[in-house]
Biopython code that builds the backbone (N, CA, C, O; Angstrom):
import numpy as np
from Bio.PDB.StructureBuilder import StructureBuilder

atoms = [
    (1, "UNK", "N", (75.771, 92.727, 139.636)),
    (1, "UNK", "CA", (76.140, 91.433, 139.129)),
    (1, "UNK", "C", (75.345, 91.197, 137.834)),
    (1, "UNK", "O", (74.129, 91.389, 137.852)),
    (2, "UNK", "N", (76.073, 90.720, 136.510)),
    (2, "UNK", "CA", (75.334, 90.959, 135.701)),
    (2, "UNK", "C", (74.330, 89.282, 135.869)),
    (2, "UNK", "O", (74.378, 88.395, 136.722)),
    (3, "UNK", "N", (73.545, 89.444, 134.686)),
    (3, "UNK", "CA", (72.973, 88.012, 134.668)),
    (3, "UNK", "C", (71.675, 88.431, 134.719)),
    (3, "UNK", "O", (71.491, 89.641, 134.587)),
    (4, "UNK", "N", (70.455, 87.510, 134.925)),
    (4, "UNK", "CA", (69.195, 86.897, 135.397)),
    (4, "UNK", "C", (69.139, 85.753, 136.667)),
    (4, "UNK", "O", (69.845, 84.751, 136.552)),
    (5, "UNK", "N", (68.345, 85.913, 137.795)),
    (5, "UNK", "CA", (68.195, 84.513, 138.515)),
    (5, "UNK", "C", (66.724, 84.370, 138.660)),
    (5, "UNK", "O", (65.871, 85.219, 138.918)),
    (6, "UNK", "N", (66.608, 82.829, 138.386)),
    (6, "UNK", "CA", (65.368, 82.238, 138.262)),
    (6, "UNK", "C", (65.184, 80.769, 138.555)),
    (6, "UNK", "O", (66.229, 80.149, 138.754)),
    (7, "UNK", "N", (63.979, 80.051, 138.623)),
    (7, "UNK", "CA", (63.889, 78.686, 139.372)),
    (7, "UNK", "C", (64.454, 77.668, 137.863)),
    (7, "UNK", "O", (64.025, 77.821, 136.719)),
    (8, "UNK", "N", (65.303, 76.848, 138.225)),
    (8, "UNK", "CA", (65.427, 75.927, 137.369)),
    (8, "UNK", "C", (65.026, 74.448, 138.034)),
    (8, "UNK", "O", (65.470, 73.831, 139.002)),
    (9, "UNK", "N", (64.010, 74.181, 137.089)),
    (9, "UNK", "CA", (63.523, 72.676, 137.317)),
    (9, "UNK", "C", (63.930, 71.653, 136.955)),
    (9, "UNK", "O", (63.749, 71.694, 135.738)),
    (10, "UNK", "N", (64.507, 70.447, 137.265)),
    (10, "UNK", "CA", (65.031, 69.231, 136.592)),
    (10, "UNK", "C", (64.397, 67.956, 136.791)),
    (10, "UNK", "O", (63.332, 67.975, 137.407)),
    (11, "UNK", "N", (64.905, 66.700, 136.334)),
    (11, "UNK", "CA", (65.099, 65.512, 137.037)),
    (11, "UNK", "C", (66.183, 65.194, 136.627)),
    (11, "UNK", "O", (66.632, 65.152, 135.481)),
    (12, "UNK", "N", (66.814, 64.855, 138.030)),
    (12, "UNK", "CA", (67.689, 63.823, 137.911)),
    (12, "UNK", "C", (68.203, 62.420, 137.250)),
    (12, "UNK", "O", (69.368, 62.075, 137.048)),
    (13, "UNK", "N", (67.356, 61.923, 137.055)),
    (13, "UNK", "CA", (68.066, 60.311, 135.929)),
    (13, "UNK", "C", (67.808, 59.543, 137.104)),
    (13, "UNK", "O", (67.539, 58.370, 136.846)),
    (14, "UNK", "N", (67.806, 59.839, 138.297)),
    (14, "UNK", "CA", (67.566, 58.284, 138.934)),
    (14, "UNK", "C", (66.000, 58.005, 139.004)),
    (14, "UNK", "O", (65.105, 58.810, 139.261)),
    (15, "UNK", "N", (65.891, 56.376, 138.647)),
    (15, "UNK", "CA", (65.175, 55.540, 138.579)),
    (15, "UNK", "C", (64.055, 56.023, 139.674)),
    (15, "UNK", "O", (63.158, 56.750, 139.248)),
    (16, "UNK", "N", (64.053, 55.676, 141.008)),
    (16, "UNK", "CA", (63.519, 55.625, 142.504)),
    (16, "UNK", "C", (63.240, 57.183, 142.550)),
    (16, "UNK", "O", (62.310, 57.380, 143.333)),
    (17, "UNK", "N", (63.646, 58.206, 142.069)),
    (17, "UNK", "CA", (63.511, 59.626, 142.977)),
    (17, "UNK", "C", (62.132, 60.689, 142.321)),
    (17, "UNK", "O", (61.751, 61.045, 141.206)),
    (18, "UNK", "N", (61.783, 60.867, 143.497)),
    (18, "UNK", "CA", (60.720, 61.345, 143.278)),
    (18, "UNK", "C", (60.264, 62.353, 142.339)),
    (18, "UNK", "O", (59.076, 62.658, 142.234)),
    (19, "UNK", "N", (61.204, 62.878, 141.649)),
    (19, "UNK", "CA", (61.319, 63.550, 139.954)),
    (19, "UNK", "C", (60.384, 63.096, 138.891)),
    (19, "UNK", "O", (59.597, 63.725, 138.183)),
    (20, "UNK", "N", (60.841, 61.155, 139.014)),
    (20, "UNK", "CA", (60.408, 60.901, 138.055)),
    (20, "UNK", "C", (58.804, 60.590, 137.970)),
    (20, "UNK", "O", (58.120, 60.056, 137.096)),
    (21, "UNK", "N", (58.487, 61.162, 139.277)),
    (21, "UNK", "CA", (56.769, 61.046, 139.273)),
    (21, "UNK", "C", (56.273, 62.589, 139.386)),
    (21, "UNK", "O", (55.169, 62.835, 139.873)),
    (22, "UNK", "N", (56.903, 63.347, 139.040)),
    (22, "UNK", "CA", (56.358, 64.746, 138.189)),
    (22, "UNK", "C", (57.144, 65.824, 139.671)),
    (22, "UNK", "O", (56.957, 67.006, 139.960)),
    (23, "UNK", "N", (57.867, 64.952, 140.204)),
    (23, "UNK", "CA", (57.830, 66.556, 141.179)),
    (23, "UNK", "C", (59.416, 66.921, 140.812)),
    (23, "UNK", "O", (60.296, 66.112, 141.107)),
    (24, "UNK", "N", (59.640, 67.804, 140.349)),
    (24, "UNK", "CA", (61.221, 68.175, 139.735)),
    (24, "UNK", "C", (62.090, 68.331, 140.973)),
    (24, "UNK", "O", (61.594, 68.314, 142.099)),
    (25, "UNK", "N", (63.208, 68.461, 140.785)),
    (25, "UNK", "CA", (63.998, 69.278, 141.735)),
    (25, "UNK", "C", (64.312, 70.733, 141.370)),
    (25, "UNK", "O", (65.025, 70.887, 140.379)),
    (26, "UNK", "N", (64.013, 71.500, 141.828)),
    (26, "UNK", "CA", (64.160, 73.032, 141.728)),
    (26, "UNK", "C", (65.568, 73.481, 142.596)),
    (26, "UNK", "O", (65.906, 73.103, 143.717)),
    (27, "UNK", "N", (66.237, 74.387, 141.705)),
    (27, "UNK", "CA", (67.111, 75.220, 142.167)),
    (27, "UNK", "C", (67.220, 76.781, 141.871)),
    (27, "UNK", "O", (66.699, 77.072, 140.794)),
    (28, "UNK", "N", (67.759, 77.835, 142.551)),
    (28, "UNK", "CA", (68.133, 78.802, 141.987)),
    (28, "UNK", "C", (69.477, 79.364, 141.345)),
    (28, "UNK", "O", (70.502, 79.437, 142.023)),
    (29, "UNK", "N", (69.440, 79.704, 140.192)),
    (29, "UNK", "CA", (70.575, 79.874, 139.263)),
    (29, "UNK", "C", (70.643, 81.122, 138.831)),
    (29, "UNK", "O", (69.697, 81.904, 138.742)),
    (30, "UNK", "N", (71.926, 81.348, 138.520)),
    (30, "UNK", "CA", (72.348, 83.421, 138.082)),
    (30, "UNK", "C", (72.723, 82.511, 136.648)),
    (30, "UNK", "O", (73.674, 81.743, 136.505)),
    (31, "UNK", "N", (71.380, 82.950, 135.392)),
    (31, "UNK", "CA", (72.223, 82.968, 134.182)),
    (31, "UNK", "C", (72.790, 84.221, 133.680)),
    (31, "UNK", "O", (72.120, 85.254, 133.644)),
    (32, "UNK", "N", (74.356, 84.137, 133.181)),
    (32, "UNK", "CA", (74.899, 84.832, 132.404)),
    (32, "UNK", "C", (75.959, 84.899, 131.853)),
    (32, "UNK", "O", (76.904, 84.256, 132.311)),
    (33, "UNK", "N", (76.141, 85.864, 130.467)),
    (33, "UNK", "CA", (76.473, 85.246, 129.109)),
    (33, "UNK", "C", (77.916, 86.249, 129.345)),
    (33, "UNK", "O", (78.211, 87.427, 129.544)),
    (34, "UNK", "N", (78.608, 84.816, 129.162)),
    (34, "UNK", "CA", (80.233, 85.559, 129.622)),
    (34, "UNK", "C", (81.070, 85.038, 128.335)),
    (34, "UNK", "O", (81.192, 83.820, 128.209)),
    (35, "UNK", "N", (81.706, 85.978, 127.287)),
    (35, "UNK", "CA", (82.384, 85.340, 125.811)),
    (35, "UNK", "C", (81.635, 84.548, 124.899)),
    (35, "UNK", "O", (82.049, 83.566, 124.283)),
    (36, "UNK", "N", (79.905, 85.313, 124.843)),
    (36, "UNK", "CA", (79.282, 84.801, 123.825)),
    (36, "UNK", "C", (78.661, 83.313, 124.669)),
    (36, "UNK", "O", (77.672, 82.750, 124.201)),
    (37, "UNK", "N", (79.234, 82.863, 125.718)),
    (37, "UNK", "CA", (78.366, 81.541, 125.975)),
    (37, "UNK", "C", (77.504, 82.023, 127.409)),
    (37, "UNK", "O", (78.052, 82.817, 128.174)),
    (38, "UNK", "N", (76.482, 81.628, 127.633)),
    (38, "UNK", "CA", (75.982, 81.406, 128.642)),
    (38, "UNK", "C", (76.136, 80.455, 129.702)),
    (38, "UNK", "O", (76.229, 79.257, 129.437)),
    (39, "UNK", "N", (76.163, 80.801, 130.654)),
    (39, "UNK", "CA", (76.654, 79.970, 132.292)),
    (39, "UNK", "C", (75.621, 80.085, 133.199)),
    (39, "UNK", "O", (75.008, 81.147, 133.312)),
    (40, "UNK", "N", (75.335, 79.016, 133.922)),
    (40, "UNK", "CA", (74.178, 78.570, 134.855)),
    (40, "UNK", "C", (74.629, 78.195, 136.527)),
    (40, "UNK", "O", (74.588, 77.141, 137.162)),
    (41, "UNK", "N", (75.117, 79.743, 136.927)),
    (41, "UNK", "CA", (75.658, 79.122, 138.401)),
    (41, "UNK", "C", (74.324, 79.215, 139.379)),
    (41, "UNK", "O", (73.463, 80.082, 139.529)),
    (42, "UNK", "N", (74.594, 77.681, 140.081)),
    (42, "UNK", "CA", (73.926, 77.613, 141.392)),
    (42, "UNK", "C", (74.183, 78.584, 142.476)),
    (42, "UNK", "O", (75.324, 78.697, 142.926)),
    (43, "UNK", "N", (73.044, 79.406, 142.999)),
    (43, "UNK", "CA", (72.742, 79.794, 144.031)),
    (43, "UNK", "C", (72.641, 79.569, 145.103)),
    (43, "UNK", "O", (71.445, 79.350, 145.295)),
    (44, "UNK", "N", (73.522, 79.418, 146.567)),
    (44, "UNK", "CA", (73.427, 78.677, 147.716)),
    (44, "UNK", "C", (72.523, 79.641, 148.017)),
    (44, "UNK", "O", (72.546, 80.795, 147.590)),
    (45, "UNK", "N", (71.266, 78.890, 149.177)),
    (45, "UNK", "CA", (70.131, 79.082, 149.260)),
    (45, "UNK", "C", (70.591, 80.515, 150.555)),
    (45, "UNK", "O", (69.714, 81.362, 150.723)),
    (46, "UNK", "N", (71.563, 80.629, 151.144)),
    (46, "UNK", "CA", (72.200, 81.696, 152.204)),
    (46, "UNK", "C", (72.289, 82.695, 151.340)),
    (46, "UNK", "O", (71.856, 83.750, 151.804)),
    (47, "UNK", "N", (72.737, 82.763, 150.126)),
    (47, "UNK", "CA", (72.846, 83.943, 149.130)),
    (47, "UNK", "C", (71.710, 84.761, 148.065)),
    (47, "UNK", "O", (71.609, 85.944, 147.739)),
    (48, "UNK", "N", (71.206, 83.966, 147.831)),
    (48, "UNK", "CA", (69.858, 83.991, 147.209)),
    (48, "UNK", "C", (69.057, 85.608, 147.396)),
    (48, "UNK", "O", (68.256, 86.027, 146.560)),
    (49, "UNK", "N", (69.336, 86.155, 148.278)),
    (49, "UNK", "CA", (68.939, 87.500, 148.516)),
    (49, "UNK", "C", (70.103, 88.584, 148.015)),
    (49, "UNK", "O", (69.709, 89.551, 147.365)),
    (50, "UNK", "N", (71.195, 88.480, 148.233)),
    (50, "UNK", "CA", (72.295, 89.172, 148.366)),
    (50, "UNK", "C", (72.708, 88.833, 146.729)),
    (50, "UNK", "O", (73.889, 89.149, 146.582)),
    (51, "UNK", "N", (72.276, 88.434, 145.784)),
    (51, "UNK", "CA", (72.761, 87.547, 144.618)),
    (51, "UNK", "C", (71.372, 88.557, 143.759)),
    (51, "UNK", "O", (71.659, 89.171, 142.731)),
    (52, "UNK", "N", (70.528, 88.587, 144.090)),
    (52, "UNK", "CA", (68.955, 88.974, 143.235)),
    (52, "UNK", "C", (69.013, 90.785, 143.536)),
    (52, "UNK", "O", (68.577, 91.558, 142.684)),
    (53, "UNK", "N", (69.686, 91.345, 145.020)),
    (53, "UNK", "CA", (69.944, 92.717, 145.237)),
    (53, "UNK", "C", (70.895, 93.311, 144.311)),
    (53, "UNK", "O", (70.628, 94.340, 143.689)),
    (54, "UNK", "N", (72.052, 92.658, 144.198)),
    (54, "UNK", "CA", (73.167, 92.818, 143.105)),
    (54, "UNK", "C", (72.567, 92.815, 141.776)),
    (54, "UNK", "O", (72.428, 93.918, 141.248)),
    (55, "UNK", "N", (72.176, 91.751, 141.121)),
    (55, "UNK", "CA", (71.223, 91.708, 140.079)),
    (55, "UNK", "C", (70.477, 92.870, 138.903)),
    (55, "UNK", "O", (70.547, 93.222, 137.725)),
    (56, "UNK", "N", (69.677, 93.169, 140.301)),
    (56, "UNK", "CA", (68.839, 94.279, 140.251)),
    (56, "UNK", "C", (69.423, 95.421, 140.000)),
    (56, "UNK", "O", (69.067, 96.040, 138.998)),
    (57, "UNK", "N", (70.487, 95.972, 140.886)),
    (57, "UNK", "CA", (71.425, 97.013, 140.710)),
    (57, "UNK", "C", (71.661, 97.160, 139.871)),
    (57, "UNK", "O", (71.213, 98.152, 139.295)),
    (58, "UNK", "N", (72.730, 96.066, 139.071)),
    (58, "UNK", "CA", (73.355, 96.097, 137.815)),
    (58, "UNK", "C", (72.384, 96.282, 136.616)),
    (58, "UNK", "O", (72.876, 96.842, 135.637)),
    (59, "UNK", "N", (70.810, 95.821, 136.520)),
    (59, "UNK", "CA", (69.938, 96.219, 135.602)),
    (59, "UNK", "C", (69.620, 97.800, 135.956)),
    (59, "UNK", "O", (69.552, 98.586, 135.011)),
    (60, "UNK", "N", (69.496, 98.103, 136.814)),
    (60, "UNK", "CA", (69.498, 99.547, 137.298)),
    (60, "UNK", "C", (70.461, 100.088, 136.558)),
    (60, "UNK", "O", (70.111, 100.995, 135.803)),
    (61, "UNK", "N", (71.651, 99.755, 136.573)),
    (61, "UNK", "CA", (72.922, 100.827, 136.532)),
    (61, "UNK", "C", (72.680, 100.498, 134.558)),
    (61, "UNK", "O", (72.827, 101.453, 133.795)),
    (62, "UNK", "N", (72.386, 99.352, 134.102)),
    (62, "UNK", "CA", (72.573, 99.755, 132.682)),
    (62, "UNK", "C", (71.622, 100.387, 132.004)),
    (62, "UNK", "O", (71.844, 100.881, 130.899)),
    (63, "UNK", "N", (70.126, 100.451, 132.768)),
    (63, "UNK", "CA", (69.028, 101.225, 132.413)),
    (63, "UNK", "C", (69.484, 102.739, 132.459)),
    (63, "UNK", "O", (69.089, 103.576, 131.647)),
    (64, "UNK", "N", (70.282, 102.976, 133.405)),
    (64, "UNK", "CA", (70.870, 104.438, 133.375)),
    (64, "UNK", "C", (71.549, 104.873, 132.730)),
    (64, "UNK", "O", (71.404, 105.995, 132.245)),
    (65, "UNK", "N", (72.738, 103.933, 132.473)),
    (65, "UNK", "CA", (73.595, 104.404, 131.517)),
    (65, "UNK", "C", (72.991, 104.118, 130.329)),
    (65, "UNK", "O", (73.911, 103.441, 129.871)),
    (66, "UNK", "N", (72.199, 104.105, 129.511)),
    (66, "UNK", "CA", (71.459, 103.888, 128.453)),
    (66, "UNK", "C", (70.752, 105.257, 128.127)),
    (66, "UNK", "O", (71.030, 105.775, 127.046)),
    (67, "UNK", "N", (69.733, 105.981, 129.090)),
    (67, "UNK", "CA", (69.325, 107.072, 129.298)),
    (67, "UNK", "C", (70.220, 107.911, 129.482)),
    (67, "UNK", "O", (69.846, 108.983, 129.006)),
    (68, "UNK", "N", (71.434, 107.997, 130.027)),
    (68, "UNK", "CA", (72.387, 108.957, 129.854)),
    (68, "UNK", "C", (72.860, 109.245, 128.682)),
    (68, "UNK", "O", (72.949, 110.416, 128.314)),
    (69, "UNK", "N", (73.441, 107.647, 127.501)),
    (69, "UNK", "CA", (73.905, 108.074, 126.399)),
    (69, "UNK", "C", (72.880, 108.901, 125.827)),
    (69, "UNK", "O", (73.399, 109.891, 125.312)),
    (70, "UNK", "N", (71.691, 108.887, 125.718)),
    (70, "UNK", "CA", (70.406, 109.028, 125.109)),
    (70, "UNK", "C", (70.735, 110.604, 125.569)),
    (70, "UNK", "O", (71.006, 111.418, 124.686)),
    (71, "UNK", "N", (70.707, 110.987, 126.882)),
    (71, "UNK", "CA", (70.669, 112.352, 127.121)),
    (71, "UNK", "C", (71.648, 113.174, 126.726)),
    (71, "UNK", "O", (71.468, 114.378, 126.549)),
    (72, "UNK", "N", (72.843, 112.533, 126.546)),
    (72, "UNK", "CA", (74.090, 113.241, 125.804)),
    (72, "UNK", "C", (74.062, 113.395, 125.008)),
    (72, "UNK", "O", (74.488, 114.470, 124.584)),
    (73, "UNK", "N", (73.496, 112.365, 124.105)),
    (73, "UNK", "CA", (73.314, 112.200, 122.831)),
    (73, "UNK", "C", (72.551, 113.904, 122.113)),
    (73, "UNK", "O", (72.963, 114.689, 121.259)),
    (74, "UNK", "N", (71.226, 113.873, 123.041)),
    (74, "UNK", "CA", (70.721, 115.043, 123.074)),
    (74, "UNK", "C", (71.089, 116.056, 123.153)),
    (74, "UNK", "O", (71.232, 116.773, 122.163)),
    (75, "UNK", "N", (71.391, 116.476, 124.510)),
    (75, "UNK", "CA", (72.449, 117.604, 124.542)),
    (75, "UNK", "C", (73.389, 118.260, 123.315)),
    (75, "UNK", "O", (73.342, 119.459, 123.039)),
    (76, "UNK", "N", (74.276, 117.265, 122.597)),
    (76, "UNK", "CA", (75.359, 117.074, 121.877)),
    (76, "UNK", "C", (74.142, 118.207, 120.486)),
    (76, "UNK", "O", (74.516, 119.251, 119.951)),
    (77, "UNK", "N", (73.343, 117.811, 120.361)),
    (77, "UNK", "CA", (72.673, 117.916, 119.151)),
    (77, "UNK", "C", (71.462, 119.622, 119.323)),
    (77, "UNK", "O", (70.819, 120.409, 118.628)),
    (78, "UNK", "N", (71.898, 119.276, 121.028)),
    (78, "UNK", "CA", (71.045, 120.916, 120.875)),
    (78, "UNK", "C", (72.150, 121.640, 120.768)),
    (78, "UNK", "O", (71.991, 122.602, 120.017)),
    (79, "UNK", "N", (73.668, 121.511, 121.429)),
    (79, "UNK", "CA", (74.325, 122.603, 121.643)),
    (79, "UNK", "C", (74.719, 122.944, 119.944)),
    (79, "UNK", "O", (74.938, 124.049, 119.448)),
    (80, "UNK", "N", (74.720, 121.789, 119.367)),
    (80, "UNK", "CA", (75.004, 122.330, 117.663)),
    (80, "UNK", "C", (73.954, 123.185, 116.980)),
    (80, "UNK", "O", (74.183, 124.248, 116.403)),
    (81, "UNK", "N", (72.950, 122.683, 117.094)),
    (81, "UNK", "CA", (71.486, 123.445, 117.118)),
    (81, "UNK", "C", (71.755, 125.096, 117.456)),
    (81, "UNK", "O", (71.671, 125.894, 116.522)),
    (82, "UNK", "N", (72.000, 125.455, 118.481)),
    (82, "UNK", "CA", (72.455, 126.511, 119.023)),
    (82, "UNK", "C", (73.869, 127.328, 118.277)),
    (82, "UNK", "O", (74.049, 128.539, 118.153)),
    (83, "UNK", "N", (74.546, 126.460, 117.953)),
    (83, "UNK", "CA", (75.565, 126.959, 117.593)),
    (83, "UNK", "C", (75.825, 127.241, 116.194)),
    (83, "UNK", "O", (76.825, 127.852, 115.817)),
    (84, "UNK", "N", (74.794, 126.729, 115.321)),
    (84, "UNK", "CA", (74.282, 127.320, 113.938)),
    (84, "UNK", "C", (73.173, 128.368, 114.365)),
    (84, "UNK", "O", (72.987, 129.200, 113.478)),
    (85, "UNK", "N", (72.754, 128.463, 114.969)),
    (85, "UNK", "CA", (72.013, 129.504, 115.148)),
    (85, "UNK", "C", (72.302, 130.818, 115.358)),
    (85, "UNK", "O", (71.778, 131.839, 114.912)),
    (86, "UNK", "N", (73.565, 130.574, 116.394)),
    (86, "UNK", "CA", (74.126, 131.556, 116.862)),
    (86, "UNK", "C", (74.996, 132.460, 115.667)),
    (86, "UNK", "O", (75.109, 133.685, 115.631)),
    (87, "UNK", "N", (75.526, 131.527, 114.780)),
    (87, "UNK", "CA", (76.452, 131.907, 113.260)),
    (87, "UNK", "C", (74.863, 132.125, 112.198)),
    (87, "UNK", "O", (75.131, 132.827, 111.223)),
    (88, "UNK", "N", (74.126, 131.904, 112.211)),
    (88, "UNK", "CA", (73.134, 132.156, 111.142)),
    (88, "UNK", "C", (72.758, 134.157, 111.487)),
    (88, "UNK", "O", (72.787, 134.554, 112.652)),
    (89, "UNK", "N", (72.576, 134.736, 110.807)),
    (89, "UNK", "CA", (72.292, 135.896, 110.504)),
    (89, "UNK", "C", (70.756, 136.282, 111.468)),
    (89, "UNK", "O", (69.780, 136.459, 110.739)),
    (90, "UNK", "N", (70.536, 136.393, 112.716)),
    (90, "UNK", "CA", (68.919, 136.569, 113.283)),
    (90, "UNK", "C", (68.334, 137.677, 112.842)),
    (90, "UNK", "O", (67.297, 137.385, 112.245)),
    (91, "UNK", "N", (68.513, 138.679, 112.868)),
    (91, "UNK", "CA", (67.885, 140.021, 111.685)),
    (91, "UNK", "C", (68.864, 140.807, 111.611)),
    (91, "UNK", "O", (69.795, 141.200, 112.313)),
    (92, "UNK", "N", (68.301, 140.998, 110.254)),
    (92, "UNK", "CA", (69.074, 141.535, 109.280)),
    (92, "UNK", "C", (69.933, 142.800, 109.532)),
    (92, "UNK", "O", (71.056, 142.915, 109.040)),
    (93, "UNK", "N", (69.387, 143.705, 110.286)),
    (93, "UNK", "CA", (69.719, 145.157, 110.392)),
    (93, "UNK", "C", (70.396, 145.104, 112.229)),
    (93, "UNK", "O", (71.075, 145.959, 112.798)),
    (94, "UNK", "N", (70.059, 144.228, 112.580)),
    (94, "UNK", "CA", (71.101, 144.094, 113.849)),
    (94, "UNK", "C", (72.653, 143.444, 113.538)),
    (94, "UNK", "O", (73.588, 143.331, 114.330)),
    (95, "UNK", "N", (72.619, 143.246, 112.793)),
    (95, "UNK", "CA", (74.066, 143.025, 112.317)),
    (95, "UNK", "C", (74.813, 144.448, 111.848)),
    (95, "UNK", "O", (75.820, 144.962, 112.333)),
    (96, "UNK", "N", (73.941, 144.927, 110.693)),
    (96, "UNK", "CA", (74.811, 146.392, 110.707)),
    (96, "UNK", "C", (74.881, 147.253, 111.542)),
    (96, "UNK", "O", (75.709, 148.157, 111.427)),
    (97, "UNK", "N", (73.935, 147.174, 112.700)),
    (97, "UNK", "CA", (74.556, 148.252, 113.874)),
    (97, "UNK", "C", (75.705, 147.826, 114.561)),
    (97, "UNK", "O", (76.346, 148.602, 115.268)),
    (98, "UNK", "N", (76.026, 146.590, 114.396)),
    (98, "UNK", "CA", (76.757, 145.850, 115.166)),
    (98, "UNK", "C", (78.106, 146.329, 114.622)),
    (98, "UNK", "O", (79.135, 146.584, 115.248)),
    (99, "UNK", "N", (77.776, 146.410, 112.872)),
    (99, "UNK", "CA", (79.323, 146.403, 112.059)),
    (99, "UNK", "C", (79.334, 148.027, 112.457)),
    (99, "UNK", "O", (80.415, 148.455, 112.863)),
    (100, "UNK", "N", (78.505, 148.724, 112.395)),
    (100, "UNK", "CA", (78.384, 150.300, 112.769)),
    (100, "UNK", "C", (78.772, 150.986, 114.094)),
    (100, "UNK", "O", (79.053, 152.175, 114.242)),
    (101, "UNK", "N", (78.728, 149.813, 115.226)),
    (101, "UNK", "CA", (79.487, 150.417, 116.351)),
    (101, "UNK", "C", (80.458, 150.002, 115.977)),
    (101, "UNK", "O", (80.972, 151.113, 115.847)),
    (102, "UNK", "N", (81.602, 149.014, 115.512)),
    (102, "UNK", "CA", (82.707, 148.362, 115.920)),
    (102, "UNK", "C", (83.842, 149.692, 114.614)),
    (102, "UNK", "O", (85.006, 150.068, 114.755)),
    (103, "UNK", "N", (83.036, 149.963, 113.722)),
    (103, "UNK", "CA", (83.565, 151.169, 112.862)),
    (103, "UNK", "C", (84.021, 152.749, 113.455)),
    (103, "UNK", "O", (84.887, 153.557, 113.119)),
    (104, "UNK", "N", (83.083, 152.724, 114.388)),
    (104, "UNK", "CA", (82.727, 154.038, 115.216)),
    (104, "UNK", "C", (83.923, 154.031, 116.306)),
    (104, "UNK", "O", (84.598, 154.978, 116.709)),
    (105, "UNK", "N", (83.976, 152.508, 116.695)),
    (105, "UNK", "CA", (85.279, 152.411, 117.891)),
    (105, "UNK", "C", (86.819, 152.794, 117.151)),
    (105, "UNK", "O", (87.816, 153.472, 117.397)),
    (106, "UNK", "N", (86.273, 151.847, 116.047)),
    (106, "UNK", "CA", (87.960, 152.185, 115.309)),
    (106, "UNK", "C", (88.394, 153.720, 115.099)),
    (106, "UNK", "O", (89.509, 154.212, 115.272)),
    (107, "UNK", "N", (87.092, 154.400, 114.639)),
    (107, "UNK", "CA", (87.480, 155.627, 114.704)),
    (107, "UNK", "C", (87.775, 156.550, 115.880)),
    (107, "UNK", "O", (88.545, 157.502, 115.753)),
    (108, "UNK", "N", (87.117, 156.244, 117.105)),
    (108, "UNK", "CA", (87.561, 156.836, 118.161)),
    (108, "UNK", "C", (88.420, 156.140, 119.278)),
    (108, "UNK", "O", (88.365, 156.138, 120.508)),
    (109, "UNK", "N", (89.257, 155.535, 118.319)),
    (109, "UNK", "CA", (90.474, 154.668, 119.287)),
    (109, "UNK", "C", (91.523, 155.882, 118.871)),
    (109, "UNK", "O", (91.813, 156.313, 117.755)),
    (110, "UNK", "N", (91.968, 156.257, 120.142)),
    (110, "UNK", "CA", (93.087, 157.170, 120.527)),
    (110, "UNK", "C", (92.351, 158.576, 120.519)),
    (110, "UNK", "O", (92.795, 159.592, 119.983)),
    (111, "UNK", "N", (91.084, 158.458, 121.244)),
    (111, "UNK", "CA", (90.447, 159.777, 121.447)),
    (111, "UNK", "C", (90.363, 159.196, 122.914)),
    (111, "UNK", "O", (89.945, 158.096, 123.275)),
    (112, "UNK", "N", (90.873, 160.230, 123.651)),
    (112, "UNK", "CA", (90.628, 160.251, 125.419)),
    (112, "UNK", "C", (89.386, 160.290, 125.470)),
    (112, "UNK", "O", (88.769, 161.043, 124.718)),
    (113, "UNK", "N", (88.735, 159.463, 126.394)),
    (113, "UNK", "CA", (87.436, 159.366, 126.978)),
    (113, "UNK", "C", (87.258, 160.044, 127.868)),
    (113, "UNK", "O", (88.133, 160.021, 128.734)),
    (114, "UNK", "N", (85.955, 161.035, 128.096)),
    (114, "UNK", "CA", (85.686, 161.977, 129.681)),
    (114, "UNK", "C", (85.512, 160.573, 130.451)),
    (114, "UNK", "O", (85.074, 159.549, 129.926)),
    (115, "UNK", "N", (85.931, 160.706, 131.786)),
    (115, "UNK", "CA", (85.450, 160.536, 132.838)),
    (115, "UNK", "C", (85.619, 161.041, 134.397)),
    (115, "UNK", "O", (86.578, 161.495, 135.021)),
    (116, "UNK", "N", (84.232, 160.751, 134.745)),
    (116, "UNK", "CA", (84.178, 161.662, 136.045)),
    (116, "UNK", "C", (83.046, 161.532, 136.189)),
    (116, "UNK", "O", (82.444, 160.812, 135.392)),
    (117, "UNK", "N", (82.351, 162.170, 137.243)),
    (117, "UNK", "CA", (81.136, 162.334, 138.324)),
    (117, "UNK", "C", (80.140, 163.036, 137.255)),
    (117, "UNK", "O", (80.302, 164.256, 137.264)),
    (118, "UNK", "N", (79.084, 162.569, 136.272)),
    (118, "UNK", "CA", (78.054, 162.886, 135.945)),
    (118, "UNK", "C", (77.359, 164.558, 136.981)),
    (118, "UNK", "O", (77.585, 164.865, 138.151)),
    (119, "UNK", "N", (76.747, 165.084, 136.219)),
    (119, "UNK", "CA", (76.149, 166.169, 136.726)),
    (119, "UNK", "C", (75.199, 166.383, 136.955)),
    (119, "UNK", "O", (74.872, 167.161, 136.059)),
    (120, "UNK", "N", (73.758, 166.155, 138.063)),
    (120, "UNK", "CA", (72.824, 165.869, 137.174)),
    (120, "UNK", "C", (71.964, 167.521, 136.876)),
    (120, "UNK", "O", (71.026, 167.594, 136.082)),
]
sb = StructureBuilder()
sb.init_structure("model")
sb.init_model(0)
sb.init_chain("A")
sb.init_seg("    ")
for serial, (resi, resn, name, xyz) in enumerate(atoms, 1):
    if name == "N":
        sb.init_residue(resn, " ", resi, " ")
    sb.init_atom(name, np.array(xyz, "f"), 0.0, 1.0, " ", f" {name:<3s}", serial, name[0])
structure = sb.get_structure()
């Protein structure tokens, strides 16, 4: 559940109630900001647990998904990392053996290969 819940203190406006000699009325309220405005729903005091568990979750779940973009984000930037690396030249002379076998194949494409039981 998205939001914050916390004690909200008031007085009431009437004359006689004991507010107006410093003791507020306290309630619990879920603030949260729905189309840019903020909303202040009362908490029935039966829910109050089941309302702050939800809460919590939902700060949970966006703390995660936050660290996830973060970890993708990462990922995304090693596998490129890797993948210039992999196209960058790593030494020099392992490349021409490389071009030196694939020359060697061309030339012995359509030469029968032995095979069979080694001798030792």
């Amino acid at each position: 559940m998205k939001g914050s819940v916390y004690e909200l203190k008031r007085k009431c406006g009437k004359p006689g109630c004991k507010c107006t000699k410093g003791q507020l009325h306290a309630r619990m309220v879920l603030s949260a900001s729905e189309g840019g405005r903020t909303t202040l729903d009362v908490i029935p005091s039966g829910f109050l647990v089941e309302v702050k568990i939800k809460v919590q979750r939902y700060q949970e779940l966006r703390r995660c998904r936050a660290r996830l973009g973060e970890l993708h984000t990462k990922m995304l930037q090693i596998i490129d990392e890797m993948e210039a690396m992999r196209r960058e030249e790593m030494i020099p002379g392992k490349r021409r053996a490389t071009a030196e076998r694939s020359e060697q194949n061309k030339r012995n494409k359509g030469v029968p290969q032995k095979r069979g039981r080694r001798r030792k």
